[in-house]
C-alpha positions as CSV (number, residue, x, y, z in Angstrom):
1,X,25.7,-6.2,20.7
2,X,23.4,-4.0,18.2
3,X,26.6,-2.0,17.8
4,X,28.4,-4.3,16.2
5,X,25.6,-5.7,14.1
6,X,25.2,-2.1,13.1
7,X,28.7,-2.1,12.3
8,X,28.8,-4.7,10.4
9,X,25.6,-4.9,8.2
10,X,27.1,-1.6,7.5
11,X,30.6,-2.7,6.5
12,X,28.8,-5.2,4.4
13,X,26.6,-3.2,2.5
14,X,29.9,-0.8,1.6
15,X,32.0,-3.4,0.3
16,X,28.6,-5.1,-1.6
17,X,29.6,-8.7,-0.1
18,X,25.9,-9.8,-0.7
19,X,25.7,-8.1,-4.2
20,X,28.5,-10.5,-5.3
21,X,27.2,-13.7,-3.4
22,X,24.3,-13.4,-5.2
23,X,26.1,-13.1,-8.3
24,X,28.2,-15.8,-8.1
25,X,25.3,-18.0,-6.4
26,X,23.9,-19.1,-9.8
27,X,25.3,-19.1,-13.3
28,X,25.0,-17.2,-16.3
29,X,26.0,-18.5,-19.8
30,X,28.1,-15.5,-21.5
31,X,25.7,-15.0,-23.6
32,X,23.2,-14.2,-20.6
33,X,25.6,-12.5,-19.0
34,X,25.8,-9.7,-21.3
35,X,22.4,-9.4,-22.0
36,X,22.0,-8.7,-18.4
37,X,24.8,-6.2,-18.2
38,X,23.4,-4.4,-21.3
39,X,20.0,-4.3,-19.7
40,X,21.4,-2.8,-16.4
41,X,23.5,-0.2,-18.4
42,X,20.2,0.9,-20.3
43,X,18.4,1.2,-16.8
44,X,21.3,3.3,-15.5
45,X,21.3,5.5,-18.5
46,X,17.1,5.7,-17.9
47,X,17.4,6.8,-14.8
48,X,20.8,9.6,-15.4
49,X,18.8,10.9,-18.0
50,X,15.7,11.2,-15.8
51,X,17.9,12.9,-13.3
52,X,19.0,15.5,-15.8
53,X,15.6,16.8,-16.9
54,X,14.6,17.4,-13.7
């Protein structure tokens, strides 16, 4: 039983099921949309660039 659970929180996480349920759960006026995007893309690019001058 805690095999399979292990399996398949696992299998979940991969394929980010509950990434895109919680997308999808609400929604987002284009506008909002890309604001969000933009602010995820500069956090990436925070963080890369953190990486690099360590």
């Amino acid at each position: 039983m805690e095999n399979a659970l292990r399996r398949f929180k696992r299998k979940v996480q991969q394929e980010d099921i509950i990434k895109e349920v919680k997308r999808h759960s609400f929604y987002l006026k284009p506008g909002e949309k890309m604001r969000v995007k933009a602010a995820l893309a500069r956090k990436r690019n925070r963080k890369k660039s953190r990486r690099e001058i360590e």
